[in-house]
N, C-alpha and C positions, 0 to 999 in steps of 0.2 A: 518397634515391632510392627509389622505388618497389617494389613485385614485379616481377618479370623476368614480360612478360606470352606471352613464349613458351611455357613451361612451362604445358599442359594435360592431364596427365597421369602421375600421378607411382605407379612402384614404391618402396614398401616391402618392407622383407627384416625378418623376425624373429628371434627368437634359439631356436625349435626346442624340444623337450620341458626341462623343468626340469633343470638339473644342479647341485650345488655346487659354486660357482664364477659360476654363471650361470641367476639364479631371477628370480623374477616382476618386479622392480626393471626387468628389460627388458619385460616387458608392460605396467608402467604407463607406460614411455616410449614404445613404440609407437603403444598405445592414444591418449595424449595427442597424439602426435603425428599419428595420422590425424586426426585430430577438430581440428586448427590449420589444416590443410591444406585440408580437405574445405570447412572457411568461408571458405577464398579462392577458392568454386566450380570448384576443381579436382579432379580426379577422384584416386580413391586406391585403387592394384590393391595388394594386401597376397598378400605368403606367408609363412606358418607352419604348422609341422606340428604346435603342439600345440591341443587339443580343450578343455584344460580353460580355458582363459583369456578373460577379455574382449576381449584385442584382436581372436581371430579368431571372435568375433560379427558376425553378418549387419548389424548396425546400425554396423557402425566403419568400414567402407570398402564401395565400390562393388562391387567383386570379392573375394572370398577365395577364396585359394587352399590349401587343406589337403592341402599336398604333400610329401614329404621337401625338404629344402633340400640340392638338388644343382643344377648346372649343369642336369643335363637339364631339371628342374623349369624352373627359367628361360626356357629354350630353347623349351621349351612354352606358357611364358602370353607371353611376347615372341608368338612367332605370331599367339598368340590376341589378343595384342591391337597390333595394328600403330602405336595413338596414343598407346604410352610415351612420354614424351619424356625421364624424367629417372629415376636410384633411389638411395634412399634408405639407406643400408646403417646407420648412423651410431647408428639406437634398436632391433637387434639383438645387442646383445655381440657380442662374438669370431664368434660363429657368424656373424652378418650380414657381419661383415668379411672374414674368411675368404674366404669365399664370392663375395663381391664381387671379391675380389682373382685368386679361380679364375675367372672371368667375364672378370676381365681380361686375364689371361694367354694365356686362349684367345681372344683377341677378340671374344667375345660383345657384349658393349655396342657396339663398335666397326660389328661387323655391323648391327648393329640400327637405328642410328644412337640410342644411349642415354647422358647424359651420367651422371655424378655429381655429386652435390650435397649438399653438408654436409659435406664433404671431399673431398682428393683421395689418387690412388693413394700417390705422393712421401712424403706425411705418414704412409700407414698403413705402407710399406717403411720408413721413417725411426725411427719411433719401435716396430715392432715387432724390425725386426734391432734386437740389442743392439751389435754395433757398428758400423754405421753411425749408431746414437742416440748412441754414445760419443765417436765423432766429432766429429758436431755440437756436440756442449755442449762441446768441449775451444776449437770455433771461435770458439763465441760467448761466451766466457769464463765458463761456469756450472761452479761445481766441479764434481766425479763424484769417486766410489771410485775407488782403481788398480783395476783390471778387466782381461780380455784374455778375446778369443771365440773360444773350442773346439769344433775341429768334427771333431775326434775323439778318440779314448781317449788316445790319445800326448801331443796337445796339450795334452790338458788335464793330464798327468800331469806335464807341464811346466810346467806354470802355479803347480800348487800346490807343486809345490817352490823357484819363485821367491819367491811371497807367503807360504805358511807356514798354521798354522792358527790359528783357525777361519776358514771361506770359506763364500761362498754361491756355489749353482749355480744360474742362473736360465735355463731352456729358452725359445728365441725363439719368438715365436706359440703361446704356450700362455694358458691361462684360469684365473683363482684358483689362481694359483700351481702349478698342475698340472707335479708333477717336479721343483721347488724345494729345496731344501735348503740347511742350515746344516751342514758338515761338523766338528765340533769334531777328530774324530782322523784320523790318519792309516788308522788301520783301514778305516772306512767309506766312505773315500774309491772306492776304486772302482767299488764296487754304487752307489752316490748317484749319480758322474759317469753309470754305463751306461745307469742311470734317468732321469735328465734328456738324455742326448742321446735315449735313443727317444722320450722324450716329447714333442721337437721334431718339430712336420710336417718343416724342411730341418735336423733334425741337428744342432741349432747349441745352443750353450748359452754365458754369458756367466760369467764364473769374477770373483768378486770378492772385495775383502778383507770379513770381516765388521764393520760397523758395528752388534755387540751394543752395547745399551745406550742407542743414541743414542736422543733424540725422535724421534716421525714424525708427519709432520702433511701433510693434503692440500687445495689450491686447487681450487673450484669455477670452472672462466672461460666468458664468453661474448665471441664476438669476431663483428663482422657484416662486410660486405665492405670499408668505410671504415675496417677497421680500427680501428675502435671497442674496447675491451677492457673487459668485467663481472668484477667477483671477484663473485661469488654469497655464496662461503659458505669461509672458514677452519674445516677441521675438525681434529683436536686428539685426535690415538691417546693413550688412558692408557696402553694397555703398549705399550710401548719400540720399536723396530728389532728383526726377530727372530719376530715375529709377525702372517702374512699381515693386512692390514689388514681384511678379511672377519670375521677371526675376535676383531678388536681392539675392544674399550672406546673409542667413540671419541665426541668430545664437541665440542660449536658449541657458541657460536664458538670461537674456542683461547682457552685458561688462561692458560699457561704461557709466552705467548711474548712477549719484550721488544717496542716498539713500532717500534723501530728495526731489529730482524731482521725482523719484520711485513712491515716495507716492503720489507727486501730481498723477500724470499719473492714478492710481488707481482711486483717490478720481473723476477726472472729466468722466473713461471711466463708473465709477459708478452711476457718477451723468446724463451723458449721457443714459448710457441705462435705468434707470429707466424713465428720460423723455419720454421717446419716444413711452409711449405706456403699458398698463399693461398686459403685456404676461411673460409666464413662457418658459422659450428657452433659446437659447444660442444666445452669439454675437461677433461681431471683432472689434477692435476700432484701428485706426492708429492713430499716433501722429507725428508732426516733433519736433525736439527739437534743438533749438540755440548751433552751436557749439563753444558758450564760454562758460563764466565760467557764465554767465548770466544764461543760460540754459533756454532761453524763452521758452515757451511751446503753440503748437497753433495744433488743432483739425481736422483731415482732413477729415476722412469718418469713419461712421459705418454701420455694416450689420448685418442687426436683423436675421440672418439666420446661417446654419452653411458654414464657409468658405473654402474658398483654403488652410489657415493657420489652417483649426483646424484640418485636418488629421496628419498636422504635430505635432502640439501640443498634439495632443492624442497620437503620437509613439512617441513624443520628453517625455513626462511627464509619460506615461501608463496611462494616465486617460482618459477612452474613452466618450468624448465629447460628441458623436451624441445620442451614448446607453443612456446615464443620460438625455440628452436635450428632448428626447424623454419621457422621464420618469418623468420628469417634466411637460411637454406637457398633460400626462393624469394626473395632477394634485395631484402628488408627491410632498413632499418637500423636500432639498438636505440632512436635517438631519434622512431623516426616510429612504433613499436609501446607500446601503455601497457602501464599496470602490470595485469594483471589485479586485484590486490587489491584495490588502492584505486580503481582506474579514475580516477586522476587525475591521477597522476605517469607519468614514460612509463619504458621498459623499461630506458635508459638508468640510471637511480637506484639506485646500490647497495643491497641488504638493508642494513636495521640491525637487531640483535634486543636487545630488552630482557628477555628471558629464555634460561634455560639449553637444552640440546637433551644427551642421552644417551643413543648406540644400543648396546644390549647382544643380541649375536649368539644365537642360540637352536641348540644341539647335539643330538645324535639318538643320540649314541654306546652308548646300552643296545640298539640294532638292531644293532651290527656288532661281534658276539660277538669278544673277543678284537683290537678295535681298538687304536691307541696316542691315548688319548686326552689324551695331550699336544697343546700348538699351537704351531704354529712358522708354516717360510715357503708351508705349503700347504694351503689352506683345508678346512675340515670343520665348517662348519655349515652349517645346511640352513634358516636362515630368520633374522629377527631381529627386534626392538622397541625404540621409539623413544619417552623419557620429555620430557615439558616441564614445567618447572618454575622457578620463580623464582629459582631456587637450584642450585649442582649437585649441593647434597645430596638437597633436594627432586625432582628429575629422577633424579638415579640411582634412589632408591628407588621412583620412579614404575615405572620400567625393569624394579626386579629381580621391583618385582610384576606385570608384564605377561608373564613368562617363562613361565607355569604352571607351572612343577614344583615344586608345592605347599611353595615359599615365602612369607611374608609381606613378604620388605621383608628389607634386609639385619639381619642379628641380631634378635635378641629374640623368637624364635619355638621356641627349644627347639631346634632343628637344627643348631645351628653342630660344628667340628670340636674337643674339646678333649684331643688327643692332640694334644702337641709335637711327635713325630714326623713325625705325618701333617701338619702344618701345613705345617712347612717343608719338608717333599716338594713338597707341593703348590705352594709359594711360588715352590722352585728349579726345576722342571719345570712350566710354566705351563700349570696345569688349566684344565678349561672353566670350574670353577667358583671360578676363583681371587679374582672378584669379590665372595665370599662371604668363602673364608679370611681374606682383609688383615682384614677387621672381628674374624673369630674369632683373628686374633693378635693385633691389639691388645688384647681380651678377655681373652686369656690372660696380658699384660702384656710380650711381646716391643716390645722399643723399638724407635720409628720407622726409627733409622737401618741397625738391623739386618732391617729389609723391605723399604727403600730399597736397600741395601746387592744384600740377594738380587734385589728384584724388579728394578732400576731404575727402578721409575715416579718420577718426579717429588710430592718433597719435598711439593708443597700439594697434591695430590689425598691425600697420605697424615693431612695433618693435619685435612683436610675429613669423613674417616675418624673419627679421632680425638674432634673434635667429637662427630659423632653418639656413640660411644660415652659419652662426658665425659657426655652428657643424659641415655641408658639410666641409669646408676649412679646418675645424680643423681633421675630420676623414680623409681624404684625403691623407696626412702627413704619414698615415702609412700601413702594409699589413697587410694581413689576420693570418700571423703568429705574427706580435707583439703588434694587437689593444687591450687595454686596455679593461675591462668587464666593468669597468661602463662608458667610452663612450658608444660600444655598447649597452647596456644597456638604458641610456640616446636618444639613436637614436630612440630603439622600442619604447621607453614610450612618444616621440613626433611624433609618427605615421610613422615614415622613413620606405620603404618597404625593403626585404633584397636583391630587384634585384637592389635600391636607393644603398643600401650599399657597392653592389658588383659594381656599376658603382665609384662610389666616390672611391675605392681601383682599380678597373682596375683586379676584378677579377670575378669568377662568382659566382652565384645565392646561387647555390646548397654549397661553401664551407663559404659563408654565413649563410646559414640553419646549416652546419654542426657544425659551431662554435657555435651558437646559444647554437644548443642543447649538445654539448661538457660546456660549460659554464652553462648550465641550466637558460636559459634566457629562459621561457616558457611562450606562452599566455596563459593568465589567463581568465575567464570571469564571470560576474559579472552580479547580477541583476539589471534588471531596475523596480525599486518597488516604482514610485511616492512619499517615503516618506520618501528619505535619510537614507535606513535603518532604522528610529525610531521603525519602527514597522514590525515580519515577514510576509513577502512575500508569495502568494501563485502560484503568478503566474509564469512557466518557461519561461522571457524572457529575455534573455541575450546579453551581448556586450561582445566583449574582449580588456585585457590592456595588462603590462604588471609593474609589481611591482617586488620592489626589494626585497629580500628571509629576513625574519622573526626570529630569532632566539629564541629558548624555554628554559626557562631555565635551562633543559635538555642537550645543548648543537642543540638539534634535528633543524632542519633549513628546512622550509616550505615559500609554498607563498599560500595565501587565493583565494581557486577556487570556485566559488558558483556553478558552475553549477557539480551536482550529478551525475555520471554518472550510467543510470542502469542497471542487468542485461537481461533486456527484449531485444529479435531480433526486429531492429531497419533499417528504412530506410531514406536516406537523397533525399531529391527534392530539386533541385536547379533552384532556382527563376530568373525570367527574366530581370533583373535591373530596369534601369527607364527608363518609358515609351521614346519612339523613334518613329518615323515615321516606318513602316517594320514591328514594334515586338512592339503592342502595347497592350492593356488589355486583348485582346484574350488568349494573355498566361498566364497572372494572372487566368482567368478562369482556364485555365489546370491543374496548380499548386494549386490549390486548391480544386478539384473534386480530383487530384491524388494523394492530403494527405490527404482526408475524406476517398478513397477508401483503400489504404492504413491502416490505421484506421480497416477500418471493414475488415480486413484480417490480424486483431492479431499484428500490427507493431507498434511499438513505432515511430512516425511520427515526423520527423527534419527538417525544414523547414531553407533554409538560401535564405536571400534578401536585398536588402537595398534599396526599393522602397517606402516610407512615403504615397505614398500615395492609396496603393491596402491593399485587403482584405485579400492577402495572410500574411502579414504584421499584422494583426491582434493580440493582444495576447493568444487570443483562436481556432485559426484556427488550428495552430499543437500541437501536445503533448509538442512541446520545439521548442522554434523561437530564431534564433540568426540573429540579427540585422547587417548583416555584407556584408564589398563588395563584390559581388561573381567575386571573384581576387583572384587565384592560390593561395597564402600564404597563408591567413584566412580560404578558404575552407578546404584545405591540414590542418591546426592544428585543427580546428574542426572534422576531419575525423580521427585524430590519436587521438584524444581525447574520442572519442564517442565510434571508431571501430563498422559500422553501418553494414546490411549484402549487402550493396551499396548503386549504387547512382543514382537517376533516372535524366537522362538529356533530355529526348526527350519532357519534357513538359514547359520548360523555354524558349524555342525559339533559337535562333542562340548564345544567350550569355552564356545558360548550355550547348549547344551544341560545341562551341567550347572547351571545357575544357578536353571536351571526349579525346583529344588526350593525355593529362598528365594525367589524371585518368589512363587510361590504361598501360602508360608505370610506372608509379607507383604502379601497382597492383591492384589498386581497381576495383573492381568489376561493371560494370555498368549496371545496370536494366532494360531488355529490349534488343533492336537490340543494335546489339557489336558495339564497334569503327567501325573494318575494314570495316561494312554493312555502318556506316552514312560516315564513307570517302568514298567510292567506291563511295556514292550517289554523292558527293559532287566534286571528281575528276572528271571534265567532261571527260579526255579521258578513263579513265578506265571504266567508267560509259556506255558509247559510243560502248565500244567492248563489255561490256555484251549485249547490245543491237542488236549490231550485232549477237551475239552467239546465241540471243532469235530470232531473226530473226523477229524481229520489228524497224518500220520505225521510223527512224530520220530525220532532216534537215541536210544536207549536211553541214560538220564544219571542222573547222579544229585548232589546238592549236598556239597560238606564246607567246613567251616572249618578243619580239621587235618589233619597228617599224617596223623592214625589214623582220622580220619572215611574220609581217600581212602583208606589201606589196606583199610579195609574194605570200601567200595564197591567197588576193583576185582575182588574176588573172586567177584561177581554180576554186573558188566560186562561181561567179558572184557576184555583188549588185542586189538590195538593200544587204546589209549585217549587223547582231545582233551581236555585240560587247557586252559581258560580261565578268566579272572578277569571278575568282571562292571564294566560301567563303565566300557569301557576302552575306547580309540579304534586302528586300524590294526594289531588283533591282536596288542595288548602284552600280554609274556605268556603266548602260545599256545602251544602245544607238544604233538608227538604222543609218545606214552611206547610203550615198548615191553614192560616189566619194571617189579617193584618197586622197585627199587635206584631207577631215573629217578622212577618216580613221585614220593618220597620228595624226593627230592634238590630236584626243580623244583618241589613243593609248599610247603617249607622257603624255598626263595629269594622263589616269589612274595609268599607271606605275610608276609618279612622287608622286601621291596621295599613291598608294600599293604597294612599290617596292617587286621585287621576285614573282609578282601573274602570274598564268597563264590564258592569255587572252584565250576564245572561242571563233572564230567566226563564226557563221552559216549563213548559204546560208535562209535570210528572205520571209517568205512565206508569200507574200501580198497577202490581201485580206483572208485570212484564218479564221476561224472561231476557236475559243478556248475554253476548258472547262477543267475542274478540276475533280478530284476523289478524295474521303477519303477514306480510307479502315481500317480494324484494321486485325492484321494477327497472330495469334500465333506463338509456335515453333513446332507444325508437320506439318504446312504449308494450315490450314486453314484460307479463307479470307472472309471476311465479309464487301463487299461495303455499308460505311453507305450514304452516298451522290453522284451522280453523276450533277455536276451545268455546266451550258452553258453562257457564258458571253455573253453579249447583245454588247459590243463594240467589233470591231474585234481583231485579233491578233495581238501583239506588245503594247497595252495598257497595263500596269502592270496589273496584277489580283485582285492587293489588290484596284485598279482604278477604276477597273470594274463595272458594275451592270451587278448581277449573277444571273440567274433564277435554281430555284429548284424546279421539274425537270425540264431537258431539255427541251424547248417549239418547237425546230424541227428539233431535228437530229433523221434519219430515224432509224429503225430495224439496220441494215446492221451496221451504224456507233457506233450506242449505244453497239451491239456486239464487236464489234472490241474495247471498253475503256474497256469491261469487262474482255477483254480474254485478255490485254497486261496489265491490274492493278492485275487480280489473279499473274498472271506471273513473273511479275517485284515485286510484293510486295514478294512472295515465292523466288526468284534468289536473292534477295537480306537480304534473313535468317531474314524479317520483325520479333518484336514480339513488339506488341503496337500496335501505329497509321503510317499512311504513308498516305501524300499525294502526286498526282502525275497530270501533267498540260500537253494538248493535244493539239496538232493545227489540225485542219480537214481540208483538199482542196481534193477536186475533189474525196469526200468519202472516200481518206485515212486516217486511223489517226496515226499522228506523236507522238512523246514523247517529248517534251520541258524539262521537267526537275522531276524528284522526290527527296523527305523528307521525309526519313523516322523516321517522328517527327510527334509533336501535330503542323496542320496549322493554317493559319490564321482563315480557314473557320470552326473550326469543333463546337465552341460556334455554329454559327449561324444553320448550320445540325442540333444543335444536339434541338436548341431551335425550330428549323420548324418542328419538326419531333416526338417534345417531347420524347427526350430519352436522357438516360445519357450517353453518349457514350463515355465520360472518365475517369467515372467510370470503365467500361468495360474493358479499354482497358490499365490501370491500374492493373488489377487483371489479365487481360494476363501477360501485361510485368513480374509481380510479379511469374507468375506458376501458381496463385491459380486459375486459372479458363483456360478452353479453349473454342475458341470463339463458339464451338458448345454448349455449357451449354447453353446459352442465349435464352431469349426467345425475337429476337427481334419484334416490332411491329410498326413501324412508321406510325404516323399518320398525314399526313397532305391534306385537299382537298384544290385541284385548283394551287396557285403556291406562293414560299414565294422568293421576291426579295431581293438581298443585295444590299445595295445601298452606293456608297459611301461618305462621306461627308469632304469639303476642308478648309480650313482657310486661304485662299490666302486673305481676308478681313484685315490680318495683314500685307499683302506685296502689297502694290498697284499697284508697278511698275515692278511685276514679271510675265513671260511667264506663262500663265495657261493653253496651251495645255498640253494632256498628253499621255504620250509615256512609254517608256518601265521602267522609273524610278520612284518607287510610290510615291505619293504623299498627298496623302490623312489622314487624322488624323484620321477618325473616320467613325464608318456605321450608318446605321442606315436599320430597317428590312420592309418590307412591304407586306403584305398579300393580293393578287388578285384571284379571283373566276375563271377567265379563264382571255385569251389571249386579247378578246375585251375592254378588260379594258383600259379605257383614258388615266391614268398614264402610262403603260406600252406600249400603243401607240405613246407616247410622248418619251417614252425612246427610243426605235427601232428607231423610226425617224430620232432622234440625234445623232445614235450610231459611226457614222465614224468623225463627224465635231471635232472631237477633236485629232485626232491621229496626233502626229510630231515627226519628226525625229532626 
């Protein structure tokens, strides 16, 4: 049956500034889903309130609405647009649902005359009370935990005296586990329960016995109105029950799972979603499962919406999830929609994959001083990356080098842990980086079952482990002149990097690569075509392996490269890994305006990332997407593979940006301002004399490499004094000092943390007022100021901390001159051609220069969304030649003032310092639109603007 041809107008709901628990994974399903919608010539009114994202660009729906997500909001664009007919709550997390549910309650939809689609109310009441979900499953005969729902402190203290310890609390209508707990004693027991009940919107919390230990593993499903059922994708937690799945090792297809529990798992998350409600959409279903041979099976949650797990499952499979869920939603069935991939099979067709998939979560916890950086049942990370690989050894180590924090690849890079002590700490209290330790205990020679024993993970991922080690010890043994090719060989096709290789031989990098390609041990890459090959592929998206050479019977000797290479001029953009506190979807926006603009200026557009969960990531975003960690090796063979006419780095954020330095010394060409322009920016003393030469004011600074260089500086400084490290992305590091004692103290750490950095200290201007510039600059040294913002907190608050006004609400004539005449200045001295942003301290009507980037910043989404313009578009086709920045017709429109505001998740760290200072912290924004100054929000802010500054 058809689309339902009623539906001519459909609200979307979003999921609101970033939080942990709930990040950009809902903006690529958004985003995909307006753009499913919009091709059945239906109209698509979208709200969200965050600034930095692609979904809420002018180009993804008809109307955007950049509102807070409350009812009123609603209430208002319903008016405004009386030909709603339907909304969509289903590709906004929790927040979309929520919302939707307060919509219902009050009868909002109801007035309106508004249906839902992509679910109903039933389903979201059902599966979000824990016990009426408990209910359910007892009816339709799916095991569950004993469990019982507490909906007060007595209740529940009655609970755990029936069950005993250890228990889990799980708060109803919460997100990424928010308020969750594993209670092991009785001690804890009551601060946890008081926790999770406030942490429920109705009070409720769900008390269960704990299943430490079990498997966990979760069901991708698609179900359309005939009741059709899709399993997507079997994904496959390495660490155990115990550990939010957010924060879990988790691996497609599953391992570890017999084929006869396989099916059960299908049959109940089948028989689950059909109860719960007769809606056409997508859903998640988790399981724990017995780890004996028993293989018990018991039901832990489902979410009738699209989840965390299905952005990964759409890049893990290429079946994109939210685009068909949507398409089901207007009353499709999955056998009359194809396959996007291959365009030839229809949607109906289960994924098959003939490779591994491994998402390894990315943590933040050096921001949230004095956190517990253990993981358990409530999420604390703040992004993740996703390895493909032939192998699951090859995939993980894809994985662990996609993390940046200046690893190699598990082991063989001089980092590992070898204090027994600290191992099995780490082992028994499950670290962030406990995916590192397992290698450095088997290194140290703890036997399998006694990490089995502590961790629970499952016996074959530990020997998968083991392996790789078994190869280390064994390549070690020899040099670069008498290692055998099918070791080598054998090391690349289990994901080994070749600076792993050159550590394990005790030589370097480069005589590594060289043997490689002396050997013809070449990456390969391969599609990822949802259907194991059965059927061709249309779409370019690629991983790379490496396979052993083919012989014809010709004699002729080949390895099988799918990806074509063409002769069309070709550009590469390099993507901003996974999201981090600093560098967070703002730059997925870049990277995706600068391969659309790219695009319409004739370029075969190459897109490399390994972020699962952005829209850059996409399989139709670039002309050809390689799936890979943007880590020196993989980029470099994808660059001698393609031979592109360069590489653009200024729109990835600090993680394309650093690379600039080996591109260059390598030859390649880089798109835009040269290396020597983003180093100068970046070296603060050279940085400092151009500044001097321009005859513009700085803060009084000075350089050291030691404690004793800073002692002495500060004695000609004065304090307060800004301790920064150079290099460094979202203020890592920062710190205002007050005394020698501090100096000392956080000179010693930073150095310990970044050996070799050079420290800045500047003479801190208290009390100063700060504000930022974006500009975009060509190469005859035209500039084009698209924003100039005044932050509302004073100077020494991070920027990305800040609440920013656009424009400035009171910096004089005189001051506003003086950002214009040292940003044309500094963006031309420094052979700008792109974007550049550049940050200002004001005192006493001077204005200082704190620092320039000349890159895409954090703020230019939000410009470019208050202003309505594409401005990275623009400034794209600068860096490219094709345009210069006089062509443009610019025209910014914005009345009255559009605030950035920042948004925090210290909700996951309870016992962490929440002032904030010069180190960011923040996850997420969120935009707000005020008519003038007298406005009570903006009132409210001004008011509050110094109570937060620490030192």
């Amino acid at each position: 049956m058809p689309k339902d041809t009623s539906i001519k107008s459909v609200l979307i709901i979003g999921s609101g500034p970033i939080v942990i628990g709930q990040a950009c994974e809902f903006d690529y399903a958004g985003s995909q889903s307006a753009r499913s919608i919009r091709e059945e010539g239906i109209e698509v009114i979208l709200i969200n309130s965050n600034p930095a994202t692609i979904m809420t660009d002018p180009s993804m729906a008809d109307h955007i609405y950049l509102k807070p997500l409350t009812t009123k909001s609603i209430i208002e664009i319903l008016k405004e647009h009386p030909q709603i007919d339907a909304v969509l709550p289903t590709m906004g997390g929790q927040t979309a649902l929520n919302l939707c549910l307060e919509a219902e309650e009050k009868g909002i939809w109801q007035d309106f005359g508004v249906r839902l689609i992509g679910v109903d109310v039933n389903a979201i009441n059902i599966t979000e009370d824990r016990e009426q979900f408990k209910q359910l499953l007892e009816k339709i005969n799916v095991p569950t935990a004993p469990a019982k729902t507490a909906t007060s402190y007595l209740e529940g203290k009655e609970i755990a005296q029936e069950f005993g310890f250890p228990l889990v609390i799980r708060p109803s209508f919460t997100l990424g586990g928010t308020g969750a707990a594993v209670v092991y004693k009785k001690e804890d027991f009551d601060e946890l329960l008081t926790r999770g009940l406030e942490a429920s919107p109705i009070h409720e919390v769900l008390i269960d016995k704990a299943l430490m230990g079990w498997k966990e593993y979760e069901l991708e499903l698609l179900r359309d109105k005939n009741d059709n059922v899709v399993i997507i994708c079997s994904i496959e937690n390495m660490d155990p029950m115990g550990i939010h799945t957010g924060d879990s090792i988790t691996v497609a297809p599953a391992m570890t799972l017999s084929d006869t529990t396989f099916q059960k798992l299908r049959d109940y998350a089948i028989l689950m979603m059909r109860s719960i409600g007769n809606f056409a959409g997508g859903c998640n279903v988790q399981f724990a499962v017995s780890p004996d041979e028993k293989e018990d099976i018991v039901a832990i949650e489902i979410n009738p919406r699209v989840s965390r797990s299905s952005a990964l499952a759409s890049k893990a499979t290429g079946y994109p999830i939210a685009k068909i869920a949507s398409k089901l939603a207007l009353g499709y069935n999955l056998d009359e929609l194809q396959n996007q991939i291959t365009k030839s099979t229809s949607a109906l067709f289960e994924p098959t994959l003939d490779y591994v998939i491994v998402k390894i979560p990315r943590w933040n916890f050096d921001k949230f001083e004095g956190s517990d950086r253990t993981l358990g049942l409530q999420m604390k990370s703040v992004g993740e990356v996703m390895g493909i690989g032939r192998s699951f050894q090859e995939a993980l180590h894809k994985a662990t080098q996609s993390l940046e924090i200046k690893r190699n690849g598990l082991g063989a890079d001089g980092k590992g842990y070898k204090n027994y002590e600290q191992i099995i700490e780490k082992l028994t209290y499950a670290s962030w980086d406990r995916v590192f330790v397992i290698y450095d205990a088997i290194a140290m020679g703890i036997p399998l079952s006694t990490i089995h024993e502590i961790t629970r993970i499952d016996m074959w991922f530990l020997k998968q482990y083991e392996q790789l080690y078994t190869l280390e010890k064994e390549i070690s043994n020899y040099k670069v002149s008498n290692l055998p090719k099918e070791l080598l060989l054998e090391a690349k096709q289990k994901g080994f990097a070749d600076r792993q290789i050159a550590h394990m031989m005790s030589c370097l990098e480069s005589e590594v690569h060289t043997l490689r390609m002396e050997q013809k041990i070449n990456r390969v890459f391969k599609l990822v075509d949802t259907c194991a090959a059965e059927f061709k592929a249309q779409t370019p998206y690629y991983y790379s392996t490496f396979e052993a050479e083919i012989e014809k019977p010709n004699g002729e000797r080949f390895v099988d490269n799918e990806s074509i290479v063409t002769d069309r001029k070709k550009v590469i953009v390099l993507g901003s890994g996974p999201n981090r506190i600093g560098q967070g979807i703002e730059f997925d926006y870049s990277c995706v305006h600068g391969v659309l603009a790219a695009k319409e200026c004739g370029y075969e557009t190459i897109m490399i990332n390994c972020n699962p969960e952005t829209v850059s990531t996409d399989f139709d975003t670039a002309d050809k997407l390689y799936f890979e960690p943007v880590f020196w090796e993989h980029i470099y063979d994808i660059i001698q593979h393609e031979k592109p006419e360069g590489v653009i780095v200024q729109l990835g954020g600090q993680t394309a940006l650093k690379l600039a330095d080996k591109l260059s010394k390598y030859g390649v060409k880089i798109i835009g301002t040269s290396f020597d322009a983003l180093d100068l920016a970046e070296d603060r003393g050279r940085f400092s004399d151009l500044l001097t030469e321009l005859n513009i004011p700085f803060p009084r600074f000075g350089i050291a490499e030691t404690a004793d260089e800073a002692s002495k500086l500060a004695d000609t400084l004065d304090f307060p004094l800004l301790i920064r490290p150079s290099y460094v992305l979202g203020g890592q590091g920062m710190k205002i000092v007050i005394n020698k004692k501090e100096l000392e103290e956080h000179v010693i750490d930073l150095l310990k943390a970044i050996p070799g950095n050079k420290l800045l200290l500047d003479h801190y201007l208290a009390g100063a007022i700060e504000a930022e510039a974006d500009a975009i600059c060509d190469a005859d040294g035209n500039v084009y100021i698209i924003g100039i913002m005044e932050h509302i907190e004073p100077c020494g608050v991070h920027s990305g901390d800040s609440n920013a006004t656009l424009p400035p609400f009171n910096l004089g004539e005189f001051v506003m001159q003086q950002i214009k005449d040292h940003t044309h200045k500094i963006a031309r001295a420094l052979k700008t051609v792109g974007l550049i942003n550049i940050q200002f301290a004001i005192k006493d009507d001077t204005v200082y220069i704190i620092e320039a980037n000349p890159r895409a910043s954090r703020t230019v989404p939000f410009i470019a969304k208050a202003y309505g313009e594409p401005y990275v578009n623009y400034a794209t086709k600068v860096m490219l030649g094709h345009n210069k920045v006089t062509d443009f017709d610019f025209n910014p429109q914005l009345n009255g003032f559009a605030i950035k505001q920042p948004v925090f998740s210290f909700s996951k760290f309870p016992n962490v310092n929440k002032a904030l200072g010069p180190e960011m912290k923040s996850t997420g924004e969120s935009i707000l639109f005020i008519d003038d100054l007298k406005d009570d929000q903006f009132y409210e802010l001004y008011s509050r603007r110094k109570m937060y500054l620490s030192k």
